[in-house]
HTML snippet that shows the backbone in 3Dmol.js (N, CA, C, O; Angstrom):
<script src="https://3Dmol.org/build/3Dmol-min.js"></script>
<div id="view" style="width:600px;height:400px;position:relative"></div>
<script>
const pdb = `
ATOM      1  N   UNK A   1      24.422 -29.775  -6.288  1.00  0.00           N
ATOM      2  CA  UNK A   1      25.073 -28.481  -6.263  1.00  0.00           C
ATOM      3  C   UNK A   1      24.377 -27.533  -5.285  1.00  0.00           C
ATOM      4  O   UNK A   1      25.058 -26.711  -4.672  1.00  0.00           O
ATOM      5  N   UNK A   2      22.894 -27.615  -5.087  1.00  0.00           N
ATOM      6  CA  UNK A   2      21.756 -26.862  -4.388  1.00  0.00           C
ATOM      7  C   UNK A   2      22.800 -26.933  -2.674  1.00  0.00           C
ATOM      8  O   UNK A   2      23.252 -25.990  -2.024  1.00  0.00           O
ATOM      9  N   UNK A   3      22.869 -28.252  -2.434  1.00  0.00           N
ATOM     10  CA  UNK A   3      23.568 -28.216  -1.050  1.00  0.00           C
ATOM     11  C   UNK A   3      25.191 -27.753  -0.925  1.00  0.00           C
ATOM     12  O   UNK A   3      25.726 -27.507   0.156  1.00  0.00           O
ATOM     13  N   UNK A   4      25.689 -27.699  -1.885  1.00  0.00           N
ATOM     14  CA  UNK A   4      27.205 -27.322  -1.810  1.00  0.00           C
ATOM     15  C   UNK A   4      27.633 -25.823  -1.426  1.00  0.00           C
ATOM     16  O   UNK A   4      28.516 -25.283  -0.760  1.00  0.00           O
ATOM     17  N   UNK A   5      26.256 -25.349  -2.397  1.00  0.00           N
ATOM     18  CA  UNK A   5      26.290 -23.812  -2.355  1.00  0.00           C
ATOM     19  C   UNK A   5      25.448 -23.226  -1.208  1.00  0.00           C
ATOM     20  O   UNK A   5      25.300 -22.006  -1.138  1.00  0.00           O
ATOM     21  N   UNK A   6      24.820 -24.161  -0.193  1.00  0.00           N
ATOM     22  CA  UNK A   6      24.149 -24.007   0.968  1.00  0.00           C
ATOM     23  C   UNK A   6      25.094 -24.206   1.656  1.00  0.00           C
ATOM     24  O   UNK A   6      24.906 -23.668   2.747  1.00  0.00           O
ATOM     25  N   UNK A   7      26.251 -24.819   1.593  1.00  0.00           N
ATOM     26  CA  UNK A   7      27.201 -25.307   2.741  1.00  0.00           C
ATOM     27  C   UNK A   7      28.095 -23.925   2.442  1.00  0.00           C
ATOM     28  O   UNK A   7      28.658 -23.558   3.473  1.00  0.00           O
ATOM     29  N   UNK A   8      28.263 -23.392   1.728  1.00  0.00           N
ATOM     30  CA  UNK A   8      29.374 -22.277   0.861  1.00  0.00           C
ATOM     31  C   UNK A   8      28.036 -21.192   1.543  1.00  0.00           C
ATOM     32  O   UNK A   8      28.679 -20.443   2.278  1.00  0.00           O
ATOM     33  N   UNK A   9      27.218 -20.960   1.600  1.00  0.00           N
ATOM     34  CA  UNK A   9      26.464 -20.270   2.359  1.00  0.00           C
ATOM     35  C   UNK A   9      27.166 -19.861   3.861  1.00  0.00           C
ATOM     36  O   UNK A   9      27.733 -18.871   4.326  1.00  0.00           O
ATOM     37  N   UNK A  10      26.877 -20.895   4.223  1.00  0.00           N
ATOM     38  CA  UNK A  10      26.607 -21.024   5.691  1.00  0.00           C
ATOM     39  C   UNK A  10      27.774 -20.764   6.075  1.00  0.00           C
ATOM     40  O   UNK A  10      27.762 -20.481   7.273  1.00  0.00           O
ATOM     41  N   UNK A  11      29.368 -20.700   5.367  1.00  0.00           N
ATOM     42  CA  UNK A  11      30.858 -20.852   6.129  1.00  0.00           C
ATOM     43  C   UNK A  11      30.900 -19.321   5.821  1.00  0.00           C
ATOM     44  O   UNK A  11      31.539 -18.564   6.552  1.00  0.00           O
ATOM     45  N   UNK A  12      30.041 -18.765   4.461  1.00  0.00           N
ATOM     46  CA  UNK A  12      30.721 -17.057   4.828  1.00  0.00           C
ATOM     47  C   UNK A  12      30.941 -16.131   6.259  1.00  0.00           C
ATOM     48  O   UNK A  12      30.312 -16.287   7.306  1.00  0.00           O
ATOM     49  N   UNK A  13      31.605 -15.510   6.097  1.00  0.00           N
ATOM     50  CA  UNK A  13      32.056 -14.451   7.450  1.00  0.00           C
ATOM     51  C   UNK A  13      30.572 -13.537   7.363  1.00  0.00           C
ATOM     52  O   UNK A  13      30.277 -12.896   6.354  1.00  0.00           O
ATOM     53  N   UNK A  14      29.720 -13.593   8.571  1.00  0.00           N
ATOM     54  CA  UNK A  14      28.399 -12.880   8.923  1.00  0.00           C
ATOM     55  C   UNK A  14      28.512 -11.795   8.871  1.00  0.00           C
ATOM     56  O   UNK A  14      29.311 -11.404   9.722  1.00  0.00           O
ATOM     57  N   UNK A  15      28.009 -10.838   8.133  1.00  0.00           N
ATOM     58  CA  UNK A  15      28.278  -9.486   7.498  1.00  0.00           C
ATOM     59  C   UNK A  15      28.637  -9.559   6.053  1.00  0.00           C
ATOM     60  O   UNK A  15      28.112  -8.759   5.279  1.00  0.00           O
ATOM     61  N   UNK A  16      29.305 -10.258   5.715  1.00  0.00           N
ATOM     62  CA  UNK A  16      29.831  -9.947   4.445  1.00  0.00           C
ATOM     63  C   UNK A  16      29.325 -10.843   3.295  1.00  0.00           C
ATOM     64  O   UNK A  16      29.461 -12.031   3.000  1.00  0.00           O
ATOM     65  N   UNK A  17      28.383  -9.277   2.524  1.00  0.00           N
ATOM     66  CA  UNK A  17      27.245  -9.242   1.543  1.00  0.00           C
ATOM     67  C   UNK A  17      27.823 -10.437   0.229  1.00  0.00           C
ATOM     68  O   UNK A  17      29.018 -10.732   0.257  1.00  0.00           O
ATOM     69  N   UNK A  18      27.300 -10.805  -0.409  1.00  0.00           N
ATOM     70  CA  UNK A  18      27.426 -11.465  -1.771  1.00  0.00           C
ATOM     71  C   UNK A  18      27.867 -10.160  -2.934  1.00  0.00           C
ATOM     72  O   UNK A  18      27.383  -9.089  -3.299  1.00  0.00           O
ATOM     73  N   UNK A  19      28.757 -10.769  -3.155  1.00  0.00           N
ATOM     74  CA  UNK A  19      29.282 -10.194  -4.501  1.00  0.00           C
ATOM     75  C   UNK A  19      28.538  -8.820  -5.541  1.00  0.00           C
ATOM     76  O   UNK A  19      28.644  -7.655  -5.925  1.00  0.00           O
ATOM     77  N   UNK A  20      27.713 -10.143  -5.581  1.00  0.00           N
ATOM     78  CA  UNK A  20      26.513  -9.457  -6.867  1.00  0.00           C
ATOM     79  C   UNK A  20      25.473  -8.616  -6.266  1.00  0.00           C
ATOM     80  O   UNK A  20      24.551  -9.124  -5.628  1.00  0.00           O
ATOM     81  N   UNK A  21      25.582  -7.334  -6.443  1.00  0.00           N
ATOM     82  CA  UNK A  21      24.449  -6.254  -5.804  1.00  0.00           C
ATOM     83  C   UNK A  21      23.033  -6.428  -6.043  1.00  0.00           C
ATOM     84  O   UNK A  21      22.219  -5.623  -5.589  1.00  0.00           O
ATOM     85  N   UNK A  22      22.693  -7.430  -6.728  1.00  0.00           N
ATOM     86  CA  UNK A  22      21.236  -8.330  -6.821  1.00  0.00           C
ATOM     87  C   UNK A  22      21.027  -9.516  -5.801  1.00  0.00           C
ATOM     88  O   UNK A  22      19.857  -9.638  -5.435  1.00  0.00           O
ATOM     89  N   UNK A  23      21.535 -10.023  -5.501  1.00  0.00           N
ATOM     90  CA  UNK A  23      21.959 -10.664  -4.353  1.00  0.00           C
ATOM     91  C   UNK A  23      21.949 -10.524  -2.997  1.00  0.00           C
ATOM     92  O   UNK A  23      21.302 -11.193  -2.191  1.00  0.00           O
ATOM     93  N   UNK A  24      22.787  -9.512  -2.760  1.00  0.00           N
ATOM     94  CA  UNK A  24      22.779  -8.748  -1.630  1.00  0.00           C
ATOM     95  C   UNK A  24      21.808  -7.822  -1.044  1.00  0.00           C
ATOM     96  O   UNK A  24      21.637  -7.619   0.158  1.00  0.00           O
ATOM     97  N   UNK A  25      21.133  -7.231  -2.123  1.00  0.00           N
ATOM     98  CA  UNK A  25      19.696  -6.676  -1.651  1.00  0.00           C
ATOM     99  C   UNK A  25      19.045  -7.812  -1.066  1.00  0.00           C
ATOM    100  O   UNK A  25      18.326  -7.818  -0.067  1.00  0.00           O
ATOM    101  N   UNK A  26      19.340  -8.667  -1.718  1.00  0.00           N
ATOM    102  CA  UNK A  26      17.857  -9.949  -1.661  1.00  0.00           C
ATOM    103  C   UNK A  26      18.365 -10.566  -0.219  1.00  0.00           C
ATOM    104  O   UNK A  26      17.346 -10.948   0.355  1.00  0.00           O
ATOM    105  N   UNK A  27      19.485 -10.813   0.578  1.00  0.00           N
ATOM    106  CA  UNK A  27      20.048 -11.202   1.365  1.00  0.00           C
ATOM    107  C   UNK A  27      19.326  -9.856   2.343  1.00  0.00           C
ATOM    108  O   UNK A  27      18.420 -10.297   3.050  1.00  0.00           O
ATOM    109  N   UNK A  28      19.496  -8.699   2.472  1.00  0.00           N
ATOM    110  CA  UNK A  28      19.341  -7.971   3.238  1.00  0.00           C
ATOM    111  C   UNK A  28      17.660  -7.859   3.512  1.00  0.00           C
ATOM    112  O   UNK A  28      17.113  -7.593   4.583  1.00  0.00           O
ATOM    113  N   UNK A  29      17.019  -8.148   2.198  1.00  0.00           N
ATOM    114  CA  UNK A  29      15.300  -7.975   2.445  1.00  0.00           C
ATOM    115  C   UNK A  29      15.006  -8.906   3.527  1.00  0.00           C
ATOM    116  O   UNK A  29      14.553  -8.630   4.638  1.00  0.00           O
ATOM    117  N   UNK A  30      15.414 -10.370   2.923  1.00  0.00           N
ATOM    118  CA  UNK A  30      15.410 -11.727   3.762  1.00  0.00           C
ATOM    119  C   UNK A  30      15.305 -11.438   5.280  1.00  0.00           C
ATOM    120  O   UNK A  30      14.428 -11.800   6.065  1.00  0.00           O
ATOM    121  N   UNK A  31      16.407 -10.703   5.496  1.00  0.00           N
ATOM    122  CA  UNK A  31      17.223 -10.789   6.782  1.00  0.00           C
ATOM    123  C   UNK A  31      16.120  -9.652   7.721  1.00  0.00           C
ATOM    124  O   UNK A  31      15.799  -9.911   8.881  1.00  0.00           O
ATOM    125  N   UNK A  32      15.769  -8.736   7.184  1.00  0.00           N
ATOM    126  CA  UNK A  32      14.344  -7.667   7.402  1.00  0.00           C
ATOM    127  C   UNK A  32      13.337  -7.924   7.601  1.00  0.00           C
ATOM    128  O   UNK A  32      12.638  -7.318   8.413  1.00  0.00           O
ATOM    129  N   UNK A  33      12.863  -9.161   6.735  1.00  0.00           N
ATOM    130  CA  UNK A  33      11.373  -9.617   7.259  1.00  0.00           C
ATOM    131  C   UNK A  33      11.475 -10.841   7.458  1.00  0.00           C
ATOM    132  O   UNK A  33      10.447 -11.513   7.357  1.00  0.00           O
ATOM    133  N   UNK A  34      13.018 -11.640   7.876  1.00  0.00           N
ATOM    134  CA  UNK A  34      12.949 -12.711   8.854  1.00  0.00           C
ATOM    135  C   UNK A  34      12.588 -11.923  10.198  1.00  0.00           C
ATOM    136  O   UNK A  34      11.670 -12.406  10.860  1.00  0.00           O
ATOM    137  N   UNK A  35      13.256 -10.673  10.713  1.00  0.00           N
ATOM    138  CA  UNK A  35      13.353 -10.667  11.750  1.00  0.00           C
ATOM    139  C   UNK A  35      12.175  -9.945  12.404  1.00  0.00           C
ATOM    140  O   UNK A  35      11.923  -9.908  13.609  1.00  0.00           O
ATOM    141  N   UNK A  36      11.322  -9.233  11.145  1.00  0.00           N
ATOM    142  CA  UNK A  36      10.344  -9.031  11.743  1.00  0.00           C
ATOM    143  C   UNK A  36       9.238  -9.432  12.199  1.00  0.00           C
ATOM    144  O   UNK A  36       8.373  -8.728  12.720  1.00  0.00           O
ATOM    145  N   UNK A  37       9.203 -11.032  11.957  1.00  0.00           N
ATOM    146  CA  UNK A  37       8.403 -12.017  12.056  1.00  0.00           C
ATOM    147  C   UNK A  37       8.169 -11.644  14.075  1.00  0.00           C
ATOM    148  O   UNK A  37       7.086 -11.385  14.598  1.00  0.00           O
ATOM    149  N   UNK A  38       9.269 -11.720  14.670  1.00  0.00           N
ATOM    150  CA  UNK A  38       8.877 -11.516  16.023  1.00  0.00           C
ATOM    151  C   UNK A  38       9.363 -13.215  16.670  1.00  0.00           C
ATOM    152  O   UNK A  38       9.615 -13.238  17.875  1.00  0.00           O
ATOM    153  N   UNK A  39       9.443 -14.118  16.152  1.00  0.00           N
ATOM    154  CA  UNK A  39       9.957 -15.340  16.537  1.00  0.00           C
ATOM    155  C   UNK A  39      11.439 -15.247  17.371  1.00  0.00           C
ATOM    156  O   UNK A  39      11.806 -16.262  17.963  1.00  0.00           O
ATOM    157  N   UNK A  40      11.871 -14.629  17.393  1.00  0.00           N
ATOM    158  CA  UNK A  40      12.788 -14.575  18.219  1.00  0.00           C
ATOM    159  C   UNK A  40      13.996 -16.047  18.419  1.00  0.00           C
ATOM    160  O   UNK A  40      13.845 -17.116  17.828  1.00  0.00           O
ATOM    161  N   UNK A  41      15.118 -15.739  19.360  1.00  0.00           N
ATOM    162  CA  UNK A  41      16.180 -16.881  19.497  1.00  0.00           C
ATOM    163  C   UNK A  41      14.923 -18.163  20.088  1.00  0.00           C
ATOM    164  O   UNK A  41      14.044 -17.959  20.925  1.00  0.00           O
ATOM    165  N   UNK A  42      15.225 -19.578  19.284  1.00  0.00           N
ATOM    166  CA  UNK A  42      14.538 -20.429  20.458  1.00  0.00           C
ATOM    167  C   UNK A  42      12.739 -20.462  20.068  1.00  0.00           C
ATOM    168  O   UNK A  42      11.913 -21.205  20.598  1.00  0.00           O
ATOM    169  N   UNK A  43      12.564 -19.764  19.349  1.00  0.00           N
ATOM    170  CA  UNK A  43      11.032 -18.987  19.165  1.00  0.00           C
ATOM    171  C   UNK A  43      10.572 -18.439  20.528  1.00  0.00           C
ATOM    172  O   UNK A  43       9.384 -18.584  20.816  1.00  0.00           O
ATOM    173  N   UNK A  44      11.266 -17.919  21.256  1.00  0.00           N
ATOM    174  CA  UNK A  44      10.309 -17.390  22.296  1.00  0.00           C
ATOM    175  C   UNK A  44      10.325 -16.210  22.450  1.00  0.00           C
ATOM    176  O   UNK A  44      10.140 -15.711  23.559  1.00  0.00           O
ATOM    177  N   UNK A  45      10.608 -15.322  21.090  1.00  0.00           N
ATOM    178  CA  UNK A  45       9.917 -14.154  20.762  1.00  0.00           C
ATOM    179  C   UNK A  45      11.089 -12.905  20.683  1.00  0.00           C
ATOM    180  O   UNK A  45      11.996 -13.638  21.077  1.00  0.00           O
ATOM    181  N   UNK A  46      11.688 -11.758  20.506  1.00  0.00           N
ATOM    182  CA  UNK A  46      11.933 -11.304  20.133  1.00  0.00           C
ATOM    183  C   UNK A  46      12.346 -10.882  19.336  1.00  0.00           C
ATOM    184  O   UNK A  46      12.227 -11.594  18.339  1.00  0.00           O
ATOM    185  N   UNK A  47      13.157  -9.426  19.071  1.00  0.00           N
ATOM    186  CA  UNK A  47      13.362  -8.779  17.590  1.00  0.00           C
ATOM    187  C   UNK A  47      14.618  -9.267  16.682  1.00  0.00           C
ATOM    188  O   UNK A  47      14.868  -8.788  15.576  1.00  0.00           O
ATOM    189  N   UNK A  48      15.373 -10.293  17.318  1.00  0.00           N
ATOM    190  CA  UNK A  48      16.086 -10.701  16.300  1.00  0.00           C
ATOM    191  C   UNK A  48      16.090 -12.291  16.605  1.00  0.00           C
ATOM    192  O   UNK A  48      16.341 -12.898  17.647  1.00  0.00           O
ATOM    193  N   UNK A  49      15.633 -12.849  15.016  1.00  0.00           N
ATOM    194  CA  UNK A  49      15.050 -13.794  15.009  1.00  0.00           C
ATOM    195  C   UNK A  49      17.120 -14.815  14.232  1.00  0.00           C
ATOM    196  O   UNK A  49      17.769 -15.745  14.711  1.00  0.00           O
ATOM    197  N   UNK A  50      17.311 -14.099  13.201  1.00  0.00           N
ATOM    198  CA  UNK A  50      18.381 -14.312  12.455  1.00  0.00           C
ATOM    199  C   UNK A  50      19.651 -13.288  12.329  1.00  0.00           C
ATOM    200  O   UNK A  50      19.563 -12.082  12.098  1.00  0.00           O
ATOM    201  N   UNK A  51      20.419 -13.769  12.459  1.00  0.00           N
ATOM    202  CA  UNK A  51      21.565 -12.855  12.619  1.00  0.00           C
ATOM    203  C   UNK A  51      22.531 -12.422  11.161  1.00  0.00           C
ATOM    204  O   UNK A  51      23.444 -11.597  11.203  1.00  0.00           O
ATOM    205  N   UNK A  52      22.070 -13.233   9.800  1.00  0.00           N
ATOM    206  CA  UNK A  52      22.720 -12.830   8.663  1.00  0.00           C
ATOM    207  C   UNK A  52      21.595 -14.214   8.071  1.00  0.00           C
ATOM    208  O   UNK A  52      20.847 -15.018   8.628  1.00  0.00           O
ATOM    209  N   UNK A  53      22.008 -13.906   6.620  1.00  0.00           N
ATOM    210  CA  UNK A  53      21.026 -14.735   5.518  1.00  0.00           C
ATOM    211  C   UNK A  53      21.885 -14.183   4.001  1.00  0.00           C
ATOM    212  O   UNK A  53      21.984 -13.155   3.330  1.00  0.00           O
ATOM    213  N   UNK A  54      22.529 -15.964   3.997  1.00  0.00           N
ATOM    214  CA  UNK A  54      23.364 -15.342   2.811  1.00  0.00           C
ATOM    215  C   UNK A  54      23.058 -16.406   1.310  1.00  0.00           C
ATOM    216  O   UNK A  54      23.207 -17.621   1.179  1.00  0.00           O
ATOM    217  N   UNK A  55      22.713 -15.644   0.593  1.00  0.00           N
ATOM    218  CA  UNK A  55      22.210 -16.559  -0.748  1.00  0.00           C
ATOM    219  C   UNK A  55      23.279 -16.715  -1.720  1.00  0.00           C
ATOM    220  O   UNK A  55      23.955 -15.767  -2.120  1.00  0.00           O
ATOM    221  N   UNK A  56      23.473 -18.308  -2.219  1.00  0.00           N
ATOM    222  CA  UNK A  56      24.536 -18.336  -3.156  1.00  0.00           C
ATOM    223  C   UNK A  56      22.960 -18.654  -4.698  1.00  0.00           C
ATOM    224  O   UNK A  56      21.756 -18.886  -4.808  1.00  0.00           O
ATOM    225  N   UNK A  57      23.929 -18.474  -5.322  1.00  0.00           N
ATOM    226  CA  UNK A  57      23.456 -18.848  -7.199  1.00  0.00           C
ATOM    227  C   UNK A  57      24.177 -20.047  -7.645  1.00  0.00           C
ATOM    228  O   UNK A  57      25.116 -20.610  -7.082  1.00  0.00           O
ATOM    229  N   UNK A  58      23.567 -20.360  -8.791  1.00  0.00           N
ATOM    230  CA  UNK A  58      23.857 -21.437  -9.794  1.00  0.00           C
ATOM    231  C   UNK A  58      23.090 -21.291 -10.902  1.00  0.00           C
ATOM    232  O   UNK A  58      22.097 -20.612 -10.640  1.00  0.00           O
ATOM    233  N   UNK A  59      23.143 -21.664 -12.087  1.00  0.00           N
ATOM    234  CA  UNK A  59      22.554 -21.442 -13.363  1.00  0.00           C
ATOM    235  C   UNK A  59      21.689 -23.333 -13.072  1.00  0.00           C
ATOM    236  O   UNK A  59      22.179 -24.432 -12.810  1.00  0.00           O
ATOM    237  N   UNK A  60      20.096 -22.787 -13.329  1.00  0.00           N
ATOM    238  CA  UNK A  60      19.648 -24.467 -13.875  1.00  0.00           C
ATOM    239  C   UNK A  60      18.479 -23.800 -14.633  1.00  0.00           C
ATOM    240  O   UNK A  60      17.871 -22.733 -14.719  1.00  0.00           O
ATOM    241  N   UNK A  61      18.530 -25.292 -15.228  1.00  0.00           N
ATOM    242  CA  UNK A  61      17.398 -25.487 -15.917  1.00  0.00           C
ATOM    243  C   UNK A  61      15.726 -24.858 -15.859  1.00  0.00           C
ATOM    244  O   UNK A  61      14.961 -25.272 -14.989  1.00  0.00           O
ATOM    245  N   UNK A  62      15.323 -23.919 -16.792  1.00  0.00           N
ATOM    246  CA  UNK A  62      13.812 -23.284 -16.132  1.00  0.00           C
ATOM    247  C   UNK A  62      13.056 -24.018 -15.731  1.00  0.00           C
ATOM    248  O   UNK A  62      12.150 -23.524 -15.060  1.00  0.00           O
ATOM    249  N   UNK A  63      13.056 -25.461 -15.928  1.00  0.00           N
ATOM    250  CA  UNK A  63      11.838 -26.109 -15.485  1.00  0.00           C
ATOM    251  C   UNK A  63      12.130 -26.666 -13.827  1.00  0.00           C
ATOM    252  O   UNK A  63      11.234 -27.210 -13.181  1.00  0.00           O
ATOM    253  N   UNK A  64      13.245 -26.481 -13.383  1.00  0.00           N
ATOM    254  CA  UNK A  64      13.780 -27.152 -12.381  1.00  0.00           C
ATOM    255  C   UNK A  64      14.028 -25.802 -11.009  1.00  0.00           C
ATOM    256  O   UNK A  64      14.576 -24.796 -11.461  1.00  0.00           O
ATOM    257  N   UNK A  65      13.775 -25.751  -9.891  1.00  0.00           N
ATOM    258  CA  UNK A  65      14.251 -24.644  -9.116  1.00  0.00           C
ATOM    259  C   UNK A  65      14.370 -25.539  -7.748  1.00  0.00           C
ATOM    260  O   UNK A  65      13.473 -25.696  -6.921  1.00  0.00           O
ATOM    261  N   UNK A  66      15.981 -26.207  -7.698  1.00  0.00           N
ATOM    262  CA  UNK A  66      16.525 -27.035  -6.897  1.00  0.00           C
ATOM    263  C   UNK A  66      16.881 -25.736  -5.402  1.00  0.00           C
ATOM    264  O   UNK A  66      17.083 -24.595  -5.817  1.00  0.00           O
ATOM    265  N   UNK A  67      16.932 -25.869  -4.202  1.00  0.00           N
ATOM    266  CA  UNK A  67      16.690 -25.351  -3.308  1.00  0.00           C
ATOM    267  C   UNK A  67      17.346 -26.121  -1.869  1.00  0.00           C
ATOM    268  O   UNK A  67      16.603 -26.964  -1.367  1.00  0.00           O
ATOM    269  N   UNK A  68      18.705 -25.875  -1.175  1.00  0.00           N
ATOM    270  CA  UNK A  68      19.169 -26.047  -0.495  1.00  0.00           C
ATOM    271  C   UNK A  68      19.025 -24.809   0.868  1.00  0.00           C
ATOM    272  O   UNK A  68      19.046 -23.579   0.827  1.00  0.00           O
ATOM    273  N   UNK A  69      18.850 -25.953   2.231  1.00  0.00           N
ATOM    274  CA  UNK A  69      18.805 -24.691   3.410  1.00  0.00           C
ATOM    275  C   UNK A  69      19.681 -25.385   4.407  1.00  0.00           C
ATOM    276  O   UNK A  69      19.659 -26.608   4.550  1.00  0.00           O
ATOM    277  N   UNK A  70      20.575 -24.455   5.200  1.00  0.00           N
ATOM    278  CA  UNK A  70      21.380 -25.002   5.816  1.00  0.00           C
ATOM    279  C   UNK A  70      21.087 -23.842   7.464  1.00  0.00           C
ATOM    280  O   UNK A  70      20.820 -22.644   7.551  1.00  0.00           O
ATOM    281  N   UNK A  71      21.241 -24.614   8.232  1.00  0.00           N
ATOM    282  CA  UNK A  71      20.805 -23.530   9.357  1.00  0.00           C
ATOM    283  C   UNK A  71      21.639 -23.650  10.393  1.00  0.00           C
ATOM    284  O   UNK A  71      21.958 -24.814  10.636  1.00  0.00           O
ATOM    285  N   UNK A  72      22.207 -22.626  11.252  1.00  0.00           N
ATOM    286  CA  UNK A  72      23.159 -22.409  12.371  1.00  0.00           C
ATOM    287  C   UNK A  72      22.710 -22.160  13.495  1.00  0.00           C
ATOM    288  O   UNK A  72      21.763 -21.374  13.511  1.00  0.00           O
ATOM    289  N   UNK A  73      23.029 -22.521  14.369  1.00  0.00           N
ATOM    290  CA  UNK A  73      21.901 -22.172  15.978  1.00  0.00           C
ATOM    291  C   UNK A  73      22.517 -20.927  16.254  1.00  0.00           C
ATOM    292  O   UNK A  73      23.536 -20.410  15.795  1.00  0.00           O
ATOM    293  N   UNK A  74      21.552 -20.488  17.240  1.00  0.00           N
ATOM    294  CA  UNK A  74      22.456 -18.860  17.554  1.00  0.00           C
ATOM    295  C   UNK A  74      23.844 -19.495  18.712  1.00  0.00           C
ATOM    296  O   UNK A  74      24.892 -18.907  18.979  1.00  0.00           O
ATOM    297  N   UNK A  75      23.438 -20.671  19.149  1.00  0.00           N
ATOM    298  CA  UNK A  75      23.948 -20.682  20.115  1.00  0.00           C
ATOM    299  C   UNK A  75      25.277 -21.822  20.061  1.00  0.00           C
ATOM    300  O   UNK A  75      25.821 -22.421  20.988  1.00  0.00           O
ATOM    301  N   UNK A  76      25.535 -21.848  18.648  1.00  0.00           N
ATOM    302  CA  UNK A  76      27.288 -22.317  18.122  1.00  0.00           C
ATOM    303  C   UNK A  76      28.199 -22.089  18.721  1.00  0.00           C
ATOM    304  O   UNK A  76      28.167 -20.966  19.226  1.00  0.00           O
ATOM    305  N   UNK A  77      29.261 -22.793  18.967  1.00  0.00           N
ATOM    306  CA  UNK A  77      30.115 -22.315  19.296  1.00  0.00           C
ATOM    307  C   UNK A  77      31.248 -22.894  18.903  1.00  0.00           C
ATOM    308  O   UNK A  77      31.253 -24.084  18.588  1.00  0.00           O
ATOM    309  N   UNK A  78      33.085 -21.641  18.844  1.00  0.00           N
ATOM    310  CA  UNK A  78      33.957 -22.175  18.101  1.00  0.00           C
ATOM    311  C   UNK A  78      34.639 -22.008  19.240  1.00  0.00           C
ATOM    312  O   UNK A  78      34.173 -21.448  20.233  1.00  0.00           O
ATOM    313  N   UNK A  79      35.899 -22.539  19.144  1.00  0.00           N
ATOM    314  CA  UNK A  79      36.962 -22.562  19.951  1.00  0.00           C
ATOM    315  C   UNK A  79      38.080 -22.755  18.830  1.00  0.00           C
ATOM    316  O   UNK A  79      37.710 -23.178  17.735  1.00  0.00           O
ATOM    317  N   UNK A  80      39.603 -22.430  19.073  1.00  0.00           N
ATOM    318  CA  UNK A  80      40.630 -22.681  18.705  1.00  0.00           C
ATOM    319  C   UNK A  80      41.749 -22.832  19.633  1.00  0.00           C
ATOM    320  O   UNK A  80      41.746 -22.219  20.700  1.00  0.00           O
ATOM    321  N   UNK A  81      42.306 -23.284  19.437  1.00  0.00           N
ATOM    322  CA  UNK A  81      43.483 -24.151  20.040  1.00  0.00           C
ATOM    323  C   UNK A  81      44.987 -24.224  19.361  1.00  0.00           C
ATOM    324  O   UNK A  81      45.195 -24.791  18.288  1.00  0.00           O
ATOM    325  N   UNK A  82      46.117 -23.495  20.232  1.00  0.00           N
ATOM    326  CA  UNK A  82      47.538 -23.891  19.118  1.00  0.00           C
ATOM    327  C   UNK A  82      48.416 -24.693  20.262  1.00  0.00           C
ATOM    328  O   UNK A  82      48.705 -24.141  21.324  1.00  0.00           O
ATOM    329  N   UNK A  83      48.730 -25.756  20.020  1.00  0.00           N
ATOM    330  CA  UNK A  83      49.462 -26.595  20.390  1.00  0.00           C
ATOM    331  C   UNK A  83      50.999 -26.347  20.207  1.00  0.00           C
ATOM    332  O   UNK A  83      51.810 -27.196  20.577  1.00  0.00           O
TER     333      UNK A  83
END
`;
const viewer = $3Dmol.createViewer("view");
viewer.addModel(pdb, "pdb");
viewer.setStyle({}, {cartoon: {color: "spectrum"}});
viewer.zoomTo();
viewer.render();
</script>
């Protein structure tokens, strides 16, 4: 489930916060002191390292804290096409 909700991560529209206003803080801290790290596109240094950081939930077990990461290059790209 850890990766499903990493893949359900990664397809949200960039900007748009998680639901739950506990969440979304935690998405926005992330995204604050990813970028202040200074690592930059590529690591070769500047001020924006990540361009969004979006956290999904699941209910487990206390003894268990399962952990999915899914990562996007800056340098993706989409195209569409109508035939």
């Amino acid at each position: 489930m850890a990766a499903v909700l990493a893949k359900k991560a990664l397809i949200r529209k960039i900007g748009a916060p998680n639901p739950d206003p506990r969440y979304a803080r935690l998405e926005s801290e992330l995204l604050e002191e990813i970028n202040a790290t200074g690592v930059g596109p590529q690591g070769l240094g500047g001020r924006i390292t990540a361009l969004a950081v979006h956290v999904e939930y699941y209910p487990t077990h206390i003894t268990q804290l399962p952990v999915a990461v899914n990562l996007n290059c800056h340098a993706a790209r989409r195209a569409q096409a109508i035939l």
